[in-house]
N, C-alpha and C positions, 0 to 999 in steps of 0.2 A: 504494500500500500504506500510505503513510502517516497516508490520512483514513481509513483499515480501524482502523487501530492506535489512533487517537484514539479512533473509535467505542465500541472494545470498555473502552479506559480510562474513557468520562462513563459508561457500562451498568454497569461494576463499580462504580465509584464510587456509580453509584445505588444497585446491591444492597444495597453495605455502610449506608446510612445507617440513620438507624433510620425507624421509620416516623411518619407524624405522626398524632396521635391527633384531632379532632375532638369538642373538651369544651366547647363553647356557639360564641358566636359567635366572629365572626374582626374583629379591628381593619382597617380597609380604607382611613382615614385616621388620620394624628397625633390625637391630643388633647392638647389645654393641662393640665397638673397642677390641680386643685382648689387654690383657696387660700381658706383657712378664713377666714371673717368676722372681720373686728377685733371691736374694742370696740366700743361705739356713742359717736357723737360730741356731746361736749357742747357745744352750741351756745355758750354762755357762756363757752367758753376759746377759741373763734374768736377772731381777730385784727378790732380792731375795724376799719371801713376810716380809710383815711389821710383825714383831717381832722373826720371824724367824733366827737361827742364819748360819751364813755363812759356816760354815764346815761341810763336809758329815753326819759325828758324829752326830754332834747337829740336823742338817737339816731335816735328815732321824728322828729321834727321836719327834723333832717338825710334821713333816707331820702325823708320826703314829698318837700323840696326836689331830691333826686337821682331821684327819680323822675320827677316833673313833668318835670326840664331833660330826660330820657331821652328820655320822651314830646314834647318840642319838639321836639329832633334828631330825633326820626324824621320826624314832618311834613315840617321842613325838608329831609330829604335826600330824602322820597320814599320813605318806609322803614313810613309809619305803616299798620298793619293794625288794622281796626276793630275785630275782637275785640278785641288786643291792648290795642288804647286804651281799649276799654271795660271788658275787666279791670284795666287800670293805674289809670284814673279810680275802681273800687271799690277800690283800693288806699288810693290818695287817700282816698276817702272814708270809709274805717275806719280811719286814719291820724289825719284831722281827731278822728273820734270816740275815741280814743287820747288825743288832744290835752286834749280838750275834758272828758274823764273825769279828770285828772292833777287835783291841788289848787294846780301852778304855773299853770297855764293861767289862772286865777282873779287873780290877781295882776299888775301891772303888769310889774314882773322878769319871771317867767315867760311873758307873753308878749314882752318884747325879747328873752328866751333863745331861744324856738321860731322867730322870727323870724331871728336870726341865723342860727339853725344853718340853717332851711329856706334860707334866701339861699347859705349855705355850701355844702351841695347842691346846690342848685340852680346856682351859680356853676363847681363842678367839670367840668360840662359846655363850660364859656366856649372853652377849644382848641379842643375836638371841633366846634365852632359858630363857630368861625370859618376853622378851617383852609381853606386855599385848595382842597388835594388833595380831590374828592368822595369816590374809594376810600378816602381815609384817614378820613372822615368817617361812612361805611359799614361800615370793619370796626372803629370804634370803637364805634359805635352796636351793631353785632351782637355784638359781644367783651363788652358785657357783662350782668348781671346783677344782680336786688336781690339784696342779701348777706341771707342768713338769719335773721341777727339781726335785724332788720329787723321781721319778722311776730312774731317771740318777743319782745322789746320793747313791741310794740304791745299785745299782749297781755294782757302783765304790767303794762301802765301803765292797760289800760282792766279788767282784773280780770275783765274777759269770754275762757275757753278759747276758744270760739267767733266771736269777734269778726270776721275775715273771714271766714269760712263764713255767717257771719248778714249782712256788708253785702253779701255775693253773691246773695244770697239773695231781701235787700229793702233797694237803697242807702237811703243816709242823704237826708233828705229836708231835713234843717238848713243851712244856710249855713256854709261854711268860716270860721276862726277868722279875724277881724277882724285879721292881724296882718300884713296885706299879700300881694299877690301877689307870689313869685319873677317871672314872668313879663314885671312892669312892668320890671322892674332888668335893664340890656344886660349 
């Protein structure tokens, strides 16, 4: 008699409820809340990277030099995809054309500055390329990325908006700036 008694209490219970109405669809999983767009980010109050120097000049110079060392570690670990290498090298090479558009480039100074900085860059890589660990070498290689500033720099220092879109386009056919290779220096 007991499960009789139950029966008849989940039946009234149902009567009493109210009914559900059917006004579009029905949620059938969670959804995440909408969160509204920030502001847009200005690239220019980014944090510049740690050794990196703060003017276009140096900037763009340093990122060539972090770039290239990027593009060796991959080689070396077995990491280098050709695409990749062949976007990085028109990276490079709208880089040089950055360089070589500046009115330090011109200059004796100017070029020991591009020099340093590219070597700077380029040397940031030196752990990650020597470390003994290969996984440590691998998730450093893939951990990271050219910082943004980088292509905005280039930019502003070659007066061309378009300046990688055009050396993708049709690389540079010029010789890189006479100011040394990163790549000779261990």
């Amino acid at each position: 008699m007991l499960s009789a008694a139950v029966l008849s209490l989940l039946i009234a219970a149902a009567q009493q409820s109210p009914p559900v109405e059917a006004e579009g669809p029905v949620a059938t999983q969670r959804t995440t809340p909408r969160i509204p767009p920030g502001p847009p980010v200005d690239i220019n109050n980014l944090p510049v990277p740690v050794g990196a120097p703060r003017d276009d000049f140096g900037l763009v110079a340093w990122c060539h030099g972090a770039l290239r060392g990027h593009m060796d570690l991959a080689e070396q670990i077995g990491e280098a995809d050709e695409e990749q290498q062949t976007i990085g090298r028109e990276y490079l090479a709208s880089y040089d054309a950055a360089l070589r558009a500046a009115p330090q480039s011109k200059t004796t100074d100017g070029a020991r500055t591009a020099a340093a900085a590219r070597q700077t860059g380029y040397n940031s890589w030196a752990a990650a390329r020597t470390a003994q660990n290969k996984e440590t070498q691998k998730f450093t290689y893939l951990g990271w990325q050219l910082p943004g500033r980088c292509e905005h720099a280039a930019k502003r220092l070659s007066g061309n908006a378009d300046l990688l879109g055009a050396a993708m386009a049709q690389p540079t056919r010029e010789p890189p700036l006479p100011t040394g290779n990163p790549r000779t220096t261990p």
